[in-house]
Structures are given as C-alpha cells and as structure tokens.
C-alpha positions in Angstrom: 0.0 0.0 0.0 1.2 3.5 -1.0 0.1 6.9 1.0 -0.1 9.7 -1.8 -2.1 12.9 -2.3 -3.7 14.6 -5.3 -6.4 17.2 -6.7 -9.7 15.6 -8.1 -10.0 16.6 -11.7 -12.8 14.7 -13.0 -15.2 11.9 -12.4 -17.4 9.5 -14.4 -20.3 7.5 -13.3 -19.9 4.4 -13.5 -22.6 1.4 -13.5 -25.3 1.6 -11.3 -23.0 3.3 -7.9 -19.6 3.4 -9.1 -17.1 6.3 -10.0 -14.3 6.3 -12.2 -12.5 9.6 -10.5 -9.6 11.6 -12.8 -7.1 12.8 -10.2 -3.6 14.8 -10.3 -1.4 12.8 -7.7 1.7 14.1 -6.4 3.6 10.8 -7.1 2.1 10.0 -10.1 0.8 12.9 -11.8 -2.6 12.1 -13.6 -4.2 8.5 -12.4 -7.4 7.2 -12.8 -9.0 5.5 -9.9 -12.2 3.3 -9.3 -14.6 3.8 -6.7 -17.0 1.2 -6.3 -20.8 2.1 -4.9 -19.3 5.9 -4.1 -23.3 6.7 -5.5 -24.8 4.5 -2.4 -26.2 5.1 0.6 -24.1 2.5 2.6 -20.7 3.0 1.1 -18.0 4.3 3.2 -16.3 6.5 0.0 -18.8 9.1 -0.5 -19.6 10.8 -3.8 -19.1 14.1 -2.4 -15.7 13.5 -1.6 -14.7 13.4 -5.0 -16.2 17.1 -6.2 -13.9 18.5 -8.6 -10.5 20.1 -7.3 -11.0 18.2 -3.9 -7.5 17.8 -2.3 -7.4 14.2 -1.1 -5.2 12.3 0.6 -5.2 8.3 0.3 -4.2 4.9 0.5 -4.0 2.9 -2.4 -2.2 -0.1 -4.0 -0.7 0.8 -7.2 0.4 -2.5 -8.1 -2.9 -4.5 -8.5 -2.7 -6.3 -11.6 -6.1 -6.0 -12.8 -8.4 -2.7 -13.5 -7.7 1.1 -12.4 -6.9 1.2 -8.6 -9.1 1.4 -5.7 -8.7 3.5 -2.5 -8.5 1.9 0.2 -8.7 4.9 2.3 -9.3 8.8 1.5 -10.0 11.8 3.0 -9.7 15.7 2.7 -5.8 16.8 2.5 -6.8 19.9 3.9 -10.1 21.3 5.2 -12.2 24.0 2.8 -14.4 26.0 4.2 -16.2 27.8 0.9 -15.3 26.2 -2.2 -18.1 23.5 -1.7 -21.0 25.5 -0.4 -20.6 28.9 -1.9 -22.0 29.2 -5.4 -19.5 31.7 -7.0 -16.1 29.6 -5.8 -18.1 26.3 -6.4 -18.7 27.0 -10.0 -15.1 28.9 -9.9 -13.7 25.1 -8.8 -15.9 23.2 -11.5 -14.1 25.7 -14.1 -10.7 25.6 -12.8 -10.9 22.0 -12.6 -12.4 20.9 -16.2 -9.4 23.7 -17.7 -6.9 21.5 -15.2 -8.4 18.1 -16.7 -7.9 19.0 -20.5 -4.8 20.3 -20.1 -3.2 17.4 -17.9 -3.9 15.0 -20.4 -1.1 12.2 -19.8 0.6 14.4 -17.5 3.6 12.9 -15.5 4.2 13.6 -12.1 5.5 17.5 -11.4 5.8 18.9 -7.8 6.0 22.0 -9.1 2.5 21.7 -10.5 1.3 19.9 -7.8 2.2 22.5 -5.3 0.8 25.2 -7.0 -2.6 23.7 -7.2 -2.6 23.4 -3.9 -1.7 26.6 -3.0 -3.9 27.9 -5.6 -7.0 26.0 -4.0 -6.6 27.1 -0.9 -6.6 30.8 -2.2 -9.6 30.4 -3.8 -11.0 29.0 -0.2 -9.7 32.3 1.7 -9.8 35.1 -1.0 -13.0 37.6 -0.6 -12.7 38.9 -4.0 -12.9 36.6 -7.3 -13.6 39.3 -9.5 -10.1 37.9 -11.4 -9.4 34.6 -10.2 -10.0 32.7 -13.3 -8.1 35.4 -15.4 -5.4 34.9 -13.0 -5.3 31.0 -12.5 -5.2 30.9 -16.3 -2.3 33.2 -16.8 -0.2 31.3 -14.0 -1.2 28.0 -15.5 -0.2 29.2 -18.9 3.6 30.0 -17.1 4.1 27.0 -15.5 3.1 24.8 -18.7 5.7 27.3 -20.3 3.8 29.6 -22.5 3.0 32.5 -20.8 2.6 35.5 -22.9 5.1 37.8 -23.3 4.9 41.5 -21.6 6.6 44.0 -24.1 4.3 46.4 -25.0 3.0 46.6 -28.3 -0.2 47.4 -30.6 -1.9 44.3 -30.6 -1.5 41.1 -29.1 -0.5 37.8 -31.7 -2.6 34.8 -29.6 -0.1 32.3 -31.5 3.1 33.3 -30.9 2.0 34.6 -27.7 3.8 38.2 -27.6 2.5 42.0 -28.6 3.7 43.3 -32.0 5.0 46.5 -32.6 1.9 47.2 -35.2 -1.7 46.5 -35.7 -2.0 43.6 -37.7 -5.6 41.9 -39.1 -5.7 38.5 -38.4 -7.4 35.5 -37.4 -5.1 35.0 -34.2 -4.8 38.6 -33.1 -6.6 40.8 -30.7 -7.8 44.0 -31.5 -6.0 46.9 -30.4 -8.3 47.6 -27.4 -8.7 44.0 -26.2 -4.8 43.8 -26.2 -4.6 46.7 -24.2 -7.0 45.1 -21.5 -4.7 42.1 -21.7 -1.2 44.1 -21.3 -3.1 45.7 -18.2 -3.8 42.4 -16.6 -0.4 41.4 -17.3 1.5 44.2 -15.9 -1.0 44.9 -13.2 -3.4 42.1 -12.5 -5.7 44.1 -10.9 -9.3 44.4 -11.4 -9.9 48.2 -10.3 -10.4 49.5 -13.8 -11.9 46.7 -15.8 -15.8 46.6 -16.4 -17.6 43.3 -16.0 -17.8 43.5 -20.0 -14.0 43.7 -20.0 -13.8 40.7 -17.5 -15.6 38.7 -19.8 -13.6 40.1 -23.1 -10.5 38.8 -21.1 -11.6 35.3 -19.8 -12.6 35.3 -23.3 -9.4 36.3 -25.1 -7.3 34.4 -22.3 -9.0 30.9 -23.7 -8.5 31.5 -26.9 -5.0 32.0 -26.0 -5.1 28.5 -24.7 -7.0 26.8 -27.4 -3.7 27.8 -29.6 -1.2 26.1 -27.4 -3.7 23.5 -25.9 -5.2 20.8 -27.8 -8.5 19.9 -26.3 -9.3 23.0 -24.1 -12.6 24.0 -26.7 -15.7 23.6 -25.4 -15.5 23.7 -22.1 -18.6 22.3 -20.6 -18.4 24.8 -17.0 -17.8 28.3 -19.5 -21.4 29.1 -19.7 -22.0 28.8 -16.1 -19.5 31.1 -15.1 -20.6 33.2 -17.5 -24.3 33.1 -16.2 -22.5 33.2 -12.5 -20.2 36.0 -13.1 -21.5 38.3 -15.5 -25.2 38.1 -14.8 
C-alpha cells in the first residue's frame, strides 16, 4: 500500500454506484481511480468526496494487476471551508478543474505543478474577491506549462506566438487593439480596479482563446457558460 495525495480533476459515473474519478497525484501525476458504490447510501467512499478540485489524501495499491486502482482509504488533504457551499467559488472550482483536466492529459508527475494547485485552491477558499481569479489561475497556468505570454508592449497582441507586435495587424489570431490593451493591463497589473464586468468577460474570453492555440483539447468547455451566467449576470 502506498500513501499519496492529489487534486480531483474529473469523475465519471460508473454502473449503477460506481465512479471512475480523474485525479492529479503528487507521485504519479494524472491516475485514474475506481470507486465502487461511491453513489450508495451504505458506502463508506462518499460521492461528495470526489467534487472537482477536492484535495485528497489516500491509500492505495498501485500494483494490482487488474483494472484502475481502488482506495482503500481517503480523506480531505486539507479542510475547505467555501469552495463547496458557496456558489461563486463552487462554480469557480468546476471551471478551474475541467481547464486542469484538458490540459493534464497524460501528464507525469510535477511537484512544481502539484504544489501550485494546492496553493492555488486554498486561495480560492480564503480570498474575498474573485472578480479575477479565473483570469489569474489561467495566466499562471499558462507560465508554468511554459507559454505565458510575453509582456513587451506593443499594438496588438498575436494569440499564437504569444507576444504583442509593434503594429496592428488583421488577423485570425490577433486581438484588437483595445482588447490587447485590457490584456497588457492584466499582465502588468493584474488588478481588477479598472476593468468593467464586460472587460472581464472580453478577457476570460481572449485568455481561452489564447489557450485553445497552445492546448489541444481546451474547446468547449462544458463549465464556460456557467460562469458566465455566475459572473457576469
């Protein structure tokens, strides 16, 4: 039996109880785990304690032979006090964790990662304003996957090369001259103070398309129109 820790970053129902739950592990980086009867009233592995970017800690053999692993034990790493009950950084967490879960895809183990989701959780869990949060967890996700946009100043911003060039240019992966200037302003400043809830949404906007270029997979995300009904209603 191994003790190891992770984030929750998915999970599938599975049969008539089960779960099959997506997690980021500190060891192993991105494993998939089965939890039988999770969905019943009698188990002992709850379904709740799988909720998208739960922290977890466990028990778990690694070397069974047949079929994803089971838990043997689990629990909360760390308590949260918010994330799960209040709506804004619950649907913040389903968001943060569905970007997380296309992004991982076959990801190895990486402390580096690992520890920054962690801190990053728990800031979502104490912080009393998430006018920015997403726009920040995806610009400090885009830096430690190593392609963080570039900061020199410029007219417009090129989404595929990720840097700001020197003159406007028309094109199908640049932003217009006033949406690259909200973007150098989040850059350099990160701070909401003089952005609009329209230029919030322009940005969350503009910062996923940046993604969908140097991400395959990250389209479509299933939580966007939730926040968007969340955050900008």
């Amino acid at each position: 039996m191994t003790t190891d820790e992770g984030v929750v970053l998915n999970r599938t129902r599975y049969g008539d109880s089960g779960l099959i739950v997506n997690v980021f592990t500190k060891s192993r980086g991105l494993q998939g785990f089965f939890v039988n009867g999770a969905r019943s009233r009698n188990s002992k592995q709850k379904a709740n304690q799988f909720q998208p970017l739960s922290p977890i800690q466990f028990t778990v053999n690694y070397k069974q032979v047949k079929g994803l692993p089971r838990f043997k034990e689990v629990q909360y790493s760390f308590p949260l006090n918010e994330v799960f009950v209040e709506p804004l950084k619950q649907t913040l967490a389903l968001f943060m964790a569905e970007v997380l879960d296309r992004c991982l895809t076959n990801q190895l183990s990486d402390n580096q990662l690992y520890l920054w989701m962690v801190r990053t959780i728990t800031k979502l869990d104490q912080t009393d304003n998430c006018a920015l949060f997403p726009h920040l967890f995806l610009l400090e996700l885009s830096d430690i996957l190593g392609f963080s946009p570039d900061d020199t100043e410029g007219h417009c911003f090129d989404l595929m090369e990720g840097c700001f060039l020197s003159k406007y240019e028309v094109g199908s992966h640049t932003l217009t001259e006033q949406e690259s200037n909200v973007l150098y302003l989040f850059i350099t400043n990160k701070s909401s103070n003089n952005f609009s809830s329209i230029e919030r949404n322009q940005l969350l906007n503009n910062l996923l398309k940046y993604f969908e270029f140097h991400v395959d997979g990250i389209q479509y995300l299933k939580s966007l129109e939730v926040i968007r009904a969340v955050y900008y209603s």
